[in-house]
BADODREN-410273 format. One record per residue (C-alpha): residue number from 1; residue in three letters; chain; x, y, z. Coordinates in steps of 0.001 Angstrom, whole numbers, plus 500000, padded with zeros to 6 digits. Layout:
<nodes>
> NUM, ALA, A, X, Y, Z
...
</nodes>
This chain:
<nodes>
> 1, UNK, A, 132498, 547169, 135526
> 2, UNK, A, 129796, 546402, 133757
> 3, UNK, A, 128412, 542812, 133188
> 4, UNK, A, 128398, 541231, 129752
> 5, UNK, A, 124845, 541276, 130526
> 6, UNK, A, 124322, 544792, 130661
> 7, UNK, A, 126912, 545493, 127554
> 8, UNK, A, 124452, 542944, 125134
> 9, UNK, A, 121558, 544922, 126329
> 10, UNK, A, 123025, 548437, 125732
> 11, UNK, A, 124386, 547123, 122134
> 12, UNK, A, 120837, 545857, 121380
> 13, UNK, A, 119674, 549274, 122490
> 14, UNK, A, 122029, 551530, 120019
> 15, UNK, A, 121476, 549218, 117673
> 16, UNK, A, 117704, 549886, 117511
> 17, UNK, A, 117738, 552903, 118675
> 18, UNK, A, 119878, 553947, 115370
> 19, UNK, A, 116923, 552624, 113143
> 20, UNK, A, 114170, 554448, 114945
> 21, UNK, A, 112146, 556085, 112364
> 22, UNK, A, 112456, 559731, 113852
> 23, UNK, A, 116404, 559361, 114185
> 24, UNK, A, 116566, 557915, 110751
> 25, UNK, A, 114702, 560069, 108307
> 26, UNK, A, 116546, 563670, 110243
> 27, UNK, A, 119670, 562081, 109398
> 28, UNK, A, 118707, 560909, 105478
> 29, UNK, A, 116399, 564064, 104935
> 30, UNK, A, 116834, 567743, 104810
> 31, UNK, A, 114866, 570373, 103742
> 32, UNK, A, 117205, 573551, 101981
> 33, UNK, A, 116774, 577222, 100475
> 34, UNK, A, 113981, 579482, 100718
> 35, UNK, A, 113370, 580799, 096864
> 36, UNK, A, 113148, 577210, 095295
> 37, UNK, A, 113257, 574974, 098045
> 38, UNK, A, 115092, 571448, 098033
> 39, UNK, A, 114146, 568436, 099488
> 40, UNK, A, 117849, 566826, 099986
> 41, UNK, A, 117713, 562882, 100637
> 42, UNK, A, 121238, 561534, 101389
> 43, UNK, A, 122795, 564008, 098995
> 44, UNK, A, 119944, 563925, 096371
> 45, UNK, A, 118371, 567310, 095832
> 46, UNK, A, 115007, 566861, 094587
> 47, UNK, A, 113751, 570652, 093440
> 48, UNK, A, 110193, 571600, 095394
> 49, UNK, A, 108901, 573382, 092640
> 50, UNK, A, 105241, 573477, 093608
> 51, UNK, A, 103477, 571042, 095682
> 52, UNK, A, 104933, 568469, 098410
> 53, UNK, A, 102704, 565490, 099152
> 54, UNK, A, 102943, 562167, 101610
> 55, UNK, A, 101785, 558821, 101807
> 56, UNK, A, 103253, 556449, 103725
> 57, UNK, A, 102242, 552121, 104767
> 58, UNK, A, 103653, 549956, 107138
> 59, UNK, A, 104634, 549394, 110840
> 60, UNK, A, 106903, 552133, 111655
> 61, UNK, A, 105210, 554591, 109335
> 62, UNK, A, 103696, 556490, 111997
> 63, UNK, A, 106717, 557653, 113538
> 64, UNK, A, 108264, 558273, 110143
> 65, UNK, A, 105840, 560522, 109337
> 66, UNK, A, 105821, 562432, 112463
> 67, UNK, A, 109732, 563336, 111646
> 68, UNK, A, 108672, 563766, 107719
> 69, UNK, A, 106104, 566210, 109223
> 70, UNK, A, 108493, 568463, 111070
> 71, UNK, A, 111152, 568439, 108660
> 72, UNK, A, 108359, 569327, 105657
> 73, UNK, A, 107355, 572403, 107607
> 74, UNK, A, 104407, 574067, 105300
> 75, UNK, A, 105298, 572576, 102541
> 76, UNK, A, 103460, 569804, 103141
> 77, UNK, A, 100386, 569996, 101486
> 78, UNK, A, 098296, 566612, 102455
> 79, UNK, A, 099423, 563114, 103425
> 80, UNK, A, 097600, 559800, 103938
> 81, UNK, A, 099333, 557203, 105873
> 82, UNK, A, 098018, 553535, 106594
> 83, UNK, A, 098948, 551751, 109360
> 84, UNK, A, 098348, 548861, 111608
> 85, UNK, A, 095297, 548725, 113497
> 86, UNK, A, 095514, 549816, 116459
> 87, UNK, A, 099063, 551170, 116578
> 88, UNK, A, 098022, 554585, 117248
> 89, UNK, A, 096359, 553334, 120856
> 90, UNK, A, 099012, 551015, 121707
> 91, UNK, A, 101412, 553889, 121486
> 92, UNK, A, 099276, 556233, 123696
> 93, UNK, A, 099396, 553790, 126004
> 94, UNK, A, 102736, 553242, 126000
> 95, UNK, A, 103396, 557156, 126334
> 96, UNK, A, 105336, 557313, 123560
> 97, UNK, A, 103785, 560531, 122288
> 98, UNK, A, 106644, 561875, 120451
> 99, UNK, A, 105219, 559080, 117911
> 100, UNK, A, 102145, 560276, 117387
> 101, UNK, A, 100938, 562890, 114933
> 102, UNK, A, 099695, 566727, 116263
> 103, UNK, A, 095955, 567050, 116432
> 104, UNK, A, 096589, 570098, 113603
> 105, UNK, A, 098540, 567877, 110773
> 106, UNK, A, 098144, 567218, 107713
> 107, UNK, A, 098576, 563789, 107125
> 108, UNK, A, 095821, 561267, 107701
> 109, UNK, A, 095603, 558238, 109400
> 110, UNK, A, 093843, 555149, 108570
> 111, UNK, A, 094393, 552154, 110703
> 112, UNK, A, 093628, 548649, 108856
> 113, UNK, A, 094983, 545330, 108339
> 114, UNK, A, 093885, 543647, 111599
> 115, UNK, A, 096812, 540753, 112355
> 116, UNK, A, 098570, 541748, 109260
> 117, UNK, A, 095767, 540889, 106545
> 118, UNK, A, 094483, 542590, 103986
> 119, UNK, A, 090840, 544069, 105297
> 120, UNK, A, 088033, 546629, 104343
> 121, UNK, A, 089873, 549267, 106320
> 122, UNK, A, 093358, 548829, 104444
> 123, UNK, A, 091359, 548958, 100750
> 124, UNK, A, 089741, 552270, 102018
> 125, UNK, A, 093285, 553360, 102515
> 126, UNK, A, 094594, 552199, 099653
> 127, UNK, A, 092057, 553239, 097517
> 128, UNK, A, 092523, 557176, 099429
> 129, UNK, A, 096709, 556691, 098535
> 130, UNK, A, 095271, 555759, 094898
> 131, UNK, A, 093545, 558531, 094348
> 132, UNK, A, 096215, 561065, 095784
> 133, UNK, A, 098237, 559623, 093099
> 134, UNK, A, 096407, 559683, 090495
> 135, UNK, A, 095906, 563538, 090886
> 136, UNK, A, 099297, 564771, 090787
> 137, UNK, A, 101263, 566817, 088091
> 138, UNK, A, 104467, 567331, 086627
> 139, UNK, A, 105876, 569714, 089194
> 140, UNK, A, 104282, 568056, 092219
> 141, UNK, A, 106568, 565737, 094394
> 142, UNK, A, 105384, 562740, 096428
> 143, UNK, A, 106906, 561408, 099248
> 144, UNK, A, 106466, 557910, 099773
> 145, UNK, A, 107180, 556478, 103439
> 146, UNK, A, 107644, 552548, 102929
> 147, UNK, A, 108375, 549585, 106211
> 148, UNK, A, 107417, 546364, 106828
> 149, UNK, A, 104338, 544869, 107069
> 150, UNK, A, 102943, 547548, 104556
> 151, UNK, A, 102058, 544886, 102003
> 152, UNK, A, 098773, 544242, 103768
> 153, UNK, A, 098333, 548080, 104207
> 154, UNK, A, 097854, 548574, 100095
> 155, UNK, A, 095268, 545923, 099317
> 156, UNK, A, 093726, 547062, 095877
> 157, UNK, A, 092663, 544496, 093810
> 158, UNK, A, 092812, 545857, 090220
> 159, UNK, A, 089432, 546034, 088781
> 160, UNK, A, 086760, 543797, 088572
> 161, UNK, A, 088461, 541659, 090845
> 162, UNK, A, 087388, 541679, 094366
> 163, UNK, A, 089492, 541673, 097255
> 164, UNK, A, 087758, 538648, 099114
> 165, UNK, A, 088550, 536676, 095418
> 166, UNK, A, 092173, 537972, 095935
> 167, UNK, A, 092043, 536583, 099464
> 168, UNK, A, 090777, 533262, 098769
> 169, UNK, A, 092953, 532720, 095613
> 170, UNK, A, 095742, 533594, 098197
> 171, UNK, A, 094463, 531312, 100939
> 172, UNK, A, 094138, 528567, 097834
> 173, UNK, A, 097815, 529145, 096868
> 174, UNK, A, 099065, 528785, 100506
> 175, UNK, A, 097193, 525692, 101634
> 176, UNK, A, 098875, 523851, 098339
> 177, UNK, A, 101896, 524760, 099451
> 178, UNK, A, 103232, 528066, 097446
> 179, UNK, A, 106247, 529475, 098952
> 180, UNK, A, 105829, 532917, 100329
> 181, UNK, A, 107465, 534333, 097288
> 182, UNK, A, 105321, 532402, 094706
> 183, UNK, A, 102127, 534012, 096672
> 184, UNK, A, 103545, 537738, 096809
> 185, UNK, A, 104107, 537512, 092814
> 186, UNK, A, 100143, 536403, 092373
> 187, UNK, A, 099718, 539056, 094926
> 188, UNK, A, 101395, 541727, 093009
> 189, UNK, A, 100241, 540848, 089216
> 190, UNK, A, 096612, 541254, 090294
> 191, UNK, A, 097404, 544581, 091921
> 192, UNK, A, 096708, 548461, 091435
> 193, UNK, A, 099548, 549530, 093816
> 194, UNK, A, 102039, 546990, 094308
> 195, UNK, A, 105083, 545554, 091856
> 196, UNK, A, 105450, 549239, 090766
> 197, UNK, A, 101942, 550207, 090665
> 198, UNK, A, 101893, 553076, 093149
> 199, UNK, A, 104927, 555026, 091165
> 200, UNK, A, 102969, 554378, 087997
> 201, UNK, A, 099720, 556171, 088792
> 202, UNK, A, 102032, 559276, 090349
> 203, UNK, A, 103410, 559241, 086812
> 204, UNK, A, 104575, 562367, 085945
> 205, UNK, A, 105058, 563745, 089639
> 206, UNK, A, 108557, 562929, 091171
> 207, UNK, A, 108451, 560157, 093349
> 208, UNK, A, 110713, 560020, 096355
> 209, UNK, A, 110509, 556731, 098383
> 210, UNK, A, 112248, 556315, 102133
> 211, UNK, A, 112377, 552630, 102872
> 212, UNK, A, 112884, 551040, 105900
> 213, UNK, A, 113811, 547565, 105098
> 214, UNK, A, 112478, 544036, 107077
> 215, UNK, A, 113524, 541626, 104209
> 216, UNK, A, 116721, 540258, 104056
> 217, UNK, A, 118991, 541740, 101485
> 218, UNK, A, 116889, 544416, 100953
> 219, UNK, A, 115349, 543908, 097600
> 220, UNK, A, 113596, 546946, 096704
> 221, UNK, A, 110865, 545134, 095117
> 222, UNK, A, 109907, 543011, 098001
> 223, UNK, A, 109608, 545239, 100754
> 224, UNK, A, 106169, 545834, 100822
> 225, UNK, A, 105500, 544259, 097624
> 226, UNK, A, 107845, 546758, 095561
> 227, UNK, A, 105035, 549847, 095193
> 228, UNK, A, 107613, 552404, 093958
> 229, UNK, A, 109976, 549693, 092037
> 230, UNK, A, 109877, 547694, 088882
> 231, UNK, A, 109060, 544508, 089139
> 232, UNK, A, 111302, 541680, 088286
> 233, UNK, A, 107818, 539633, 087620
> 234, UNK, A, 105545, 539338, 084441
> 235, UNK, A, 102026, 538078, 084000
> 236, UNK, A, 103623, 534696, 082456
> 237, UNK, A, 105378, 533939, 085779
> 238, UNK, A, 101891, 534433, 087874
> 239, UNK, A, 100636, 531651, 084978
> 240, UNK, A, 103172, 529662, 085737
> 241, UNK, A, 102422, 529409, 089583
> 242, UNK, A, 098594, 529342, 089209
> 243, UNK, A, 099376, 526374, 086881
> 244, UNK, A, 102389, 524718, 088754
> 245, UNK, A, 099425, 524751, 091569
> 246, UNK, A, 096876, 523122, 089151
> 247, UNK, A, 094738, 526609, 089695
> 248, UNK, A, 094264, 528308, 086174
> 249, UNK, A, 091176, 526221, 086138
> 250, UNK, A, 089304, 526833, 089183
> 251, UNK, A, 090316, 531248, 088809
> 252, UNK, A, 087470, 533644, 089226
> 253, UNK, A, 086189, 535384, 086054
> 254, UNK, A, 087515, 538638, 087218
> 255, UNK, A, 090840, 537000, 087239
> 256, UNK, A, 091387, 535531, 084450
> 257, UNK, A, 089559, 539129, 082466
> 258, UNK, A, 092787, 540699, 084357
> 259, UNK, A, 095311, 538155, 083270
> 260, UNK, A, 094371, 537710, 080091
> 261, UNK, A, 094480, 541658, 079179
> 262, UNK, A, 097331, 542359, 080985
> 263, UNK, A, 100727, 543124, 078710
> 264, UNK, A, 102853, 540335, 078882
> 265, UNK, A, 106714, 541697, 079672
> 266, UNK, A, 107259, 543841, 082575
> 267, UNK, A, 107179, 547176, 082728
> 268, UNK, A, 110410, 549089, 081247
> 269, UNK, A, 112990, 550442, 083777
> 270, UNK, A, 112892, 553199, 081685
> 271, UNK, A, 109204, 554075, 083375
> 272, UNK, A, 110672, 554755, 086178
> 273, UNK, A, 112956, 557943, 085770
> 274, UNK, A, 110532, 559440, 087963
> 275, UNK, A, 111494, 557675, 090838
> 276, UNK, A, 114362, 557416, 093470
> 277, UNK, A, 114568, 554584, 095795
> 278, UNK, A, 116304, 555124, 099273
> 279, UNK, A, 116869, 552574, 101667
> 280, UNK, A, 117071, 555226, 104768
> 281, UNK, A, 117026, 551521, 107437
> 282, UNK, A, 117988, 548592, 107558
> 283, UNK, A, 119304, 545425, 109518
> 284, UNK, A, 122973, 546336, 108579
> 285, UNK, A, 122767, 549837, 109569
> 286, UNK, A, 121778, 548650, 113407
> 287, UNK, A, 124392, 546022, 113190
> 288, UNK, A, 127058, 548760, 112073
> 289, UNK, A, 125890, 550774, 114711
> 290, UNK, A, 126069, 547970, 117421
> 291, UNK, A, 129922, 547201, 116148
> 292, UNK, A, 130488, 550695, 116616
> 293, UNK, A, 129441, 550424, 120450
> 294, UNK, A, 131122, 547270, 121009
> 295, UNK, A, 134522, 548514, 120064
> 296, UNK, A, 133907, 551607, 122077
> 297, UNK, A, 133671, 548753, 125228
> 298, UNK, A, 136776, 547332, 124373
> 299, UNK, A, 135659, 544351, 122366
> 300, UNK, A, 136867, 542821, 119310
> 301, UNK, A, 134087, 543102, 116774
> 302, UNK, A, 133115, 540964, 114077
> 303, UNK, A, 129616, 540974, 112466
> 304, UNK, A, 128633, 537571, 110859
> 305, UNK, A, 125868, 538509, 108807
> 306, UNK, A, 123096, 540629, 108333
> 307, UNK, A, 121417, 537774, 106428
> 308, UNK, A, 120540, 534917, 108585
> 309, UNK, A, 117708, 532986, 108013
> 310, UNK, A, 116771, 529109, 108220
> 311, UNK, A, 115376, 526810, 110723
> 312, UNK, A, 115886, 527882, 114076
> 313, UNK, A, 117370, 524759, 115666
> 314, UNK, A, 120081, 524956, 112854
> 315, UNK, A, 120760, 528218, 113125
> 316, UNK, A, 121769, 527864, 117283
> 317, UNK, A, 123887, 524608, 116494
> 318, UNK, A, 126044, 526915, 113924
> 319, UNK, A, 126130, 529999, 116705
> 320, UNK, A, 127103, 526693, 119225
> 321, UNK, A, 130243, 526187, 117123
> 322, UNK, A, 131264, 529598, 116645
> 323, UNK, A, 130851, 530068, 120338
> 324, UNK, A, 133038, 526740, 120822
> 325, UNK, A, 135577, 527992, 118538
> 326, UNK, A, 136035, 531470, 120087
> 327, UNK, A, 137108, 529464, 123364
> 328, UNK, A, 139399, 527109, 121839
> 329, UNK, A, 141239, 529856, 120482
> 330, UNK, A, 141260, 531365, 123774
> 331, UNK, A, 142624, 528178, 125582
> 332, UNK, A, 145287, 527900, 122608
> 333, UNK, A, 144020, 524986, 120906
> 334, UNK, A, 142737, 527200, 117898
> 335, UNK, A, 145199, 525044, 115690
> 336, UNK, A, 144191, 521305, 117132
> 337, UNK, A, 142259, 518639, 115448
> 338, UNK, A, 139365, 519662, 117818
> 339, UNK, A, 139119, 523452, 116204
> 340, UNK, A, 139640, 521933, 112550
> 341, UNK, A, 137090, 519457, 113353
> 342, UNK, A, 134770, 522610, 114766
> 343, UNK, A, 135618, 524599, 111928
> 344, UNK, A, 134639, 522028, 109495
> 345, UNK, A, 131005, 521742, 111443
> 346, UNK, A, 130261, 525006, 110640
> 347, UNK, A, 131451, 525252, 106994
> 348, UNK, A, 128930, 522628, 106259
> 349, UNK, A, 125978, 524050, 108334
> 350, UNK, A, 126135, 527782, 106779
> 351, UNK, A, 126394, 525484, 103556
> 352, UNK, A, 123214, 523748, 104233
> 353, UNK, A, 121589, 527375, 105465
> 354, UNK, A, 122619, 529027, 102116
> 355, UNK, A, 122829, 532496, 104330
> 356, UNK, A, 122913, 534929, 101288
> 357, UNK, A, 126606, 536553, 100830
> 358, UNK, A, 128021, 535110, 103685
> 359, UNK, A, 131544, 534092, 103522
> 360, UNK, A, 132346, 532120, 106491
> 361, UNK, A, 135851, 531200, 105438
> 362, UNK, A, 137118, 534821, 105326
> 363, UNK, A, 134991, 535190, 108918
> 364, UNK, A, 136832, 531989, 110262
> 365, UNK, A, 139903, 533622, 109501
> 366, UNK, A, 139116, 536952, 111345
> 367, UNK, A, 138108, 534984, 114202
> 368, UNK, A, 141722, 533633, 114211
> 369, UNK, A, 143625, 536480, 114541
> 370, UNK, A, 141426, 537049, 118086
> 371, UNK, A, 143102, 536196, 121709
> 372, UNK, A, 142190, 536246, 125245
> 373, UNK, A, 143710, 539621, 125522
> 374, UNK, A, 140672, 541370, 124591
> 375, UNK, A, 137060, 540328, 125093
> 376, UNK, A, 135116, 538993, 121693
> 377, UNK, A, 131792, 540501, 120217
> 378, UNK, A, 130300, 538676, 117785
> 379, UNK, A, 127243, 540511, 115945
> 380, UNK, A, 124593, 538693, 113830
> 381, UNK, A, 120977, 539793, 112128
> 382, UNK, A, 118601, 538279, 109771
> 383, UNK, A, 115050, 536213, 110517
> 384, UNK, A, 114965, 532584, 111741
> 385, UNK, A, 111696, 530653, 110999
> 386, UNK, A, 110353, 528259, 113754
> 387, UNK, A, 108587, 524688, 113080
> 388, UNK, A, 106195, 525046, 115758
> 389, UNK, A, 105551, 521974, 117953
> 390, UNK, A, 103057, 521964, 120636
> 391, UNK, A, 101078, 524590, 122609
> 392, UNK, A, 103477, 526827, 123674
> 393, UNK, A, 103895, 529978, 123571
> 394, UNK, A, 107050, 531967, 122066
> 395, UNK, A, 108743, 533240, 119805
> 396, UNK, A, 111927, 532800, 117093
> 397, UNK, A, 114335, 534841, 119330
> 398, UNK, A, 113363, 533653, 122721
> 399, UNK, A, 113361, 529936, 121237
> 400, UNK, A, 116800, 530146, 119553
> 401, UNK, A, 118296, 531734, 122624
> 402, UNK, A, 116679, 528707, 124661
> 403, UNK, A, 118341, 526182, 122150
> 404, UNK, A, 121715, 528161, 122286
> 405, UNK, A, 121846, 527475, 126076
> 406, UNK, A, 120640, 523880, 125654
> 407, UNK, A, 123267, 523613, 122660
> 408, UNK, A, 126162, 525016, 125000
> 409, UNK, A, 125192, 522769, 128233
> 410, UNK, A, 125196, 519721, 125902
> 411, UNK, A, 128672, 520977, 124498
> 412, UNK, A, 130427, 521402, 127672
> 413, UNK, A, 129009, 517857, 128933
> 414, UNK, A, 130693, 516081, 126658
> 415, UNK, A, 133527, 517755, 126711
> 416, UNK, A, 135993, 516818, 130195
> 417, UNK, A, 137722, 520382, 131100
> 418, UNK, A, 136147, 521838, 128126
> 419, UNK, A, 137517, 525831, 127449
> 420, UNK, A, 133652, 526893, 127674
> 421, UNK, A, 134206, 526509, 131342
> 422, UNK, A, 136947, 528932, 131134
> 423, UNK, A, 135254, 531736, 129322
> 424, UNK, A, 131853, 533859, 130590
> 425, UNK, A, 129368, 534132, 127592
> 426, UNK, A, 126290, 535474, 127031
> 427, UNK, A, 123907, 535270, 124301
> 428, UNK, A, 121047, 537783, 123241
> 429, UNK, A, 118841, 537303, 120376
> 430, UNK, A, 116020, 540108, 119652
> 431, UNK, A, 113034, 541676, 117737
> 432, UNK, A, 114291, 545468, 116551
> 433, UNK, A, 110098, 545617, 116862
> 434, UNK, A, 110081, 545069, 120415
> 435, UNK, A, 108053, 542139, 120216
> 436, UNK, A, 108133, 538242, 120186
> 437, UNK, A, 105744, 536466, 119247
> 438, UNK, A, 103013, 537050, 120760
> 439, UNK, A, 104145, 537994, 124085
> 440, UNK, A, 105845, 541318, 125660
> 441, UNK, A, 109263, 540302, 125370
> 442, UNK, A, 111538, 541438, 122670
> 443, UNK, A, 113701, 538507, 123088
> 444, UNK, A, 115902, 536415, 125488
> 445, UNK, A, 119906, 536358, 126904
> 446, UNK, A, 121264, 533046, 127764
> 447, UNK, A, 124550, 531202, 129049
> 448, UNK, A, 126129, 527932, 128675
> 449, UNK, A, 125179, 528098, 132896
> 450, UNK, A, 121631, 528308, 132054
> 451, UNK, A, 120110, 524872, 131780
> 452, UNK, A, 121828, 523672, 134880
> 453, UNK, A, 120239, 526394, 136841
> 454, UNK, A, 117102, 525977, 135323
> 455, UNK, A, 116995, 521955, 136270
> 456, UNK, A, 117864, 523535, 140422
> 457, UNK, A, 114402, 525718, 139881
> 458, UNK, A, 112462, 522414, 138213
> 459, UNK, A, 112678, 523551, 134841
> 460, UNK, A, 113457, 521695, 131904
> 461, UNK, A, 114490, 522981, 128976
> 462, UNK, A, 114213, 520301, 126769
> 463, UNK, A, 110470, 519941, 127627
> 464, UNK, A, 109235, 523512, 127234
> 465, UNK, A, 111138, 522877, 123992
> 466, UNK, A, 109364, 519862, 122529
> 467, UNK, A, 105937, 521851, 123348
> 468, UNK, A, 107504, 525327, 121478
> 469, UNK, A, 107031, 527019, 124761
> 470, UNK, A, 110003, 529083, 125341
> 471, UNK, A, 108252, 532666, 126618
> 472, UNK, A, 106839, 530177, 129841
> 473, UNK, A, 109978, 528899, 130810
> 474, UNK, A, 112110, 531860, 130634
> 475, UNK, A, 109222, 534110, 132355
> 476, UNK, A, 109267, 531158, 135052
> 477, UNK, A, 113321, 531204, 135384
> 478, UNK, A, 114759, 533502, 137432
> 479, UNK, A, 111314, 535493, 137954
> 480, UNK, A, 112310, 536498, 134097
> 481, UNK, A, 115516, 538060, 134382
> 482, UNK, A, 116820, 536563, 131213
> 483, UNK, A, 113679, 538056, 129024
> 484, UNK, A, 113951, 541077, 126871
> 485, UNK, A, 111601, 543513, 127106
> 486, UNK, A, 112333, 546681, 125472
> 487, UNK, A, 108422, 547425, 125061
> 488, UNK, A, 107491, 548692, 121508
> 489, UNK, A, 110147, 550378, 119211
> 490, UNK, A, 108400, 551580, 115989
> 491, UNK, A, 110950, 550087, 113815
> 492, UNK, A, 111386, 547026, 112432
> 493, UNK, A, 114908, 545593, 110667
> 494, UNK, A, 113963, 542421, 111630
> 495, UNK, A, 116413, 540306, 114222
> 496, UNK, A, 119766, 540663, 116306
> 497, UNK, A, 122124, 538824, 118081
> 498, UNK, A, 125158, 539338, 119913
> 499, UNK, A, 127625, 536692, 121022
> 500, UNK, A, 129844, 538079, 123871
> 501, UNK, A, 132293, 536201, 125605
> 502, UNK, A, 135474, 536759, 127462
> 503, UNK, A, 138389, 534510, 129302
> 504, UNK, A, 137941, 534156, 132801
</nodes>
């Protein structure tokens, strides 16, 4: 039989393997008829009555557009994607060739955005999607590929305004301490393309837009800054933030000729009928897929939330609990003062996380109703953020793993015969992008067993810890073993983990 080892890794692997961009867009998008052709998008039909165009920014564009390609056929007239630097190599090397375009197609690649900022190369790319736009008519369709990462891809300032004044505004914002979503609605009320702006300038073509989501929730207008979607923002609320950050007074002429002739509201909804927004990826989709898998092993399945998000350390003590309360239940003390006392731990932590739409009440009940009889999958996604200490080198998934372990050896310490000791766990948190931080893992398992071993081999986890160094102490453990490394997907729905455990 397999080990719970090997069943995490295979449900990570299905999971991302179900988001992979040429898998995804066959199963959302089919081309039909001969006479008057129809592009058919998850049931949509979207007439081809004359010309089919592409353009496409993000991380896992590339591969999208490889599958967009094939399905397209000759229809395709041009495409312009724009893409992180380098991607195109790294992929090469990596042989994965079925993600790279033929030498004969029709889309173009340009590679920008060096560590995910806006640069020279992603305004020449920008500017190239601009003027595709711009050029189309009323029976022309476009075709708009969308995935993380692609708000650095579409840098274009609106005119006169510079994109090294953008950047330092930006850069101004952020070292007064804007929250990321103050600095993307500055971002998108001085831009061409974003908050809508892209869909606008196709105006009247049809515009058909297959997202692959890395934001929790999936809010059409942040992915990528919202290109194809109407902003929820208006040039008042970018006031407001430039003067909550005592700003509007140190602005560069071109911005404040840009604010101060901009219209006011934002745009109608009504501008765009044009346009139909599909969400063809997403965290929930992997995690569905992952349930799927797990039941087929025999597990009990329950997915927490495809939402997670918060500081890291918080975010294992909460998985801690659950983990604790799966194992009283198992022992048969899932009605004591110790489980109500467990229960009532975590009720306040995912109150103090504020994980959007979870209901951890109706979960906690679920998780009642499980036994020993049957092992227990629990399935999680979402995007911890990490309050780096030290040196070290990591990243979110391989550090909240570590702290899971830590938080499960500290558990069972305290606890004399505690029911962790009579259940095998494992925990597996993971990038869907294949990467870390900056390393070449993915991610990391771990098991209440782990810090105790690690202590026989010299290593403390506590230490690597305090320095934010998880990636050296799990590549010094065990020679590695408890790394993930998947290598590079070309997706990207953000994180997952899985919580297995059975009764011994």
């Amino acid at each position: 039989s397999m080990s719970l080892r090997e069943h995490a890794l295979s449900l990570f692997r299905s999971a991302v393997d179900t988001v992979r961009p040429a898998l995804m867009l066959k199963r959302a998008v089919k081309l039909q008829g001969d006479g008057c052709p129809q592009l058919l998008v998850k049931g949509q039909a979207f007439p081809v009555k004359r010309d089919l165009y592409l353009v496409g920014f993000g991380k896992a564009v590339l591969g999208m557009a490889v599958a967009a390609e094939e399905i397209l056929g000759e229809h395709l007239v041009r495409g312009i994607i724009n893409v992180p630097l380098g991607i195109q190599e790294s992929l090469q090397r990596a042989g994965m060739q079925e993600m790279l375009l033929k030498p004969d197609s029709k889309i173009q690649v340009i590679e920008g955005a060096k560590n995910n900022l806006p640069d020279p190369e992603a305004l020449k790319g920008a500017v190239a999607i601009q003027e595709l736009a711009e050029g189309l008519t009323v029976d022309d369709l476009l075709l708009v590929l969308i995935s993380g990462g692609g708000s650095a891809l579409l840098p274009a300032p609106i005119p006169p305004i510079l994109l090294k004044e953008k950047e330092k505004l930006t850069k101004m914002l952020a070292s007064r301490g804007a929250a990321i979503q103050e600095l993307n609605i500055v971002r998108k009320t001085l831009s061409l393309l974003k908050g809508g702006g892209l869909a606008r300038l196709a105006y009247p073509a049809r515009v058909v837009s297959l997202i692959l989501s890395d934001v929790i929730g999936d809010p059409l207008d942040i992915i990528a800054s919202g290109p194809t979607a109407a902003s929820s923002h208006s040039v008042q609320d970018c006031l407001q933030i430039l003067a909550k950050y005592n700003l509007l007074h140190h602005l560069p002429k071109s911005v404040e000729t840009v604010l101060s002739s901009s219209p006011t509201k934002p745009t109608a909804l009504e501008d765009y009928s044009h346009v139909c927004n599909i969400i063809i990826g997403s965290n929930t989709l992997a995690l569905d897929e992952a349930k799927r898998q797990a039941e087929g092993l025999g597990y009990a399945t329950l997915i927490l939330s495809a939402a997670i998000c918060g500081e890291v350390s918080c975010v294992a003590t909460l998985y801690c609990q659950l983990i604790r309360l799966v194992c009283l239940g198992f022992a048969g003390l899932g009605e004591g003062t110790l489980s109500d006392e467990v229960r009532g731990n975590l009720l306040q932590l995912a109150a103090e996380l504020e994980i959007p739409g979870l209901n951890l009440a109706e979960f906690l009940q679920a998780l009642r109703g499980l036994g020993p009889e049957r092992p227990v999958c629990i399935l999680a996604g979402g995007e911890t953020t990490v309050q780096l200490q030290g040196t070290g080198k990591g990243g979110r998934n391989q550090e909240l793993a570590l702290r899971v372990g830590l938080g499960l050896h500290r558990a069972q310490a305290v606890e004399t015969s505690s029911p962790l000791g009579r259940c095998e766990i494992v925990f597996l948190s993971g990038g869907t992008d294949g990467q870390d931080g900056p390393t070449e893992a993915a991610g990391a398992f771990c098991s209440p067993e782990l810090v105790d071993e690690a202590l026989q081999e010299g290593l403390s986890a506590e230490a690597f810890l305090s320095n934010s160094d998880s990636y050296t102490f799990f590549s010094q453990f065990q020679g590695g073993h408890h790394l993930l490394v998947t290598g590079l997907t070309g997706t990207n729905v953000m994180d997952i983990q899985a919580i297995l455990i059975r009764a011994t």
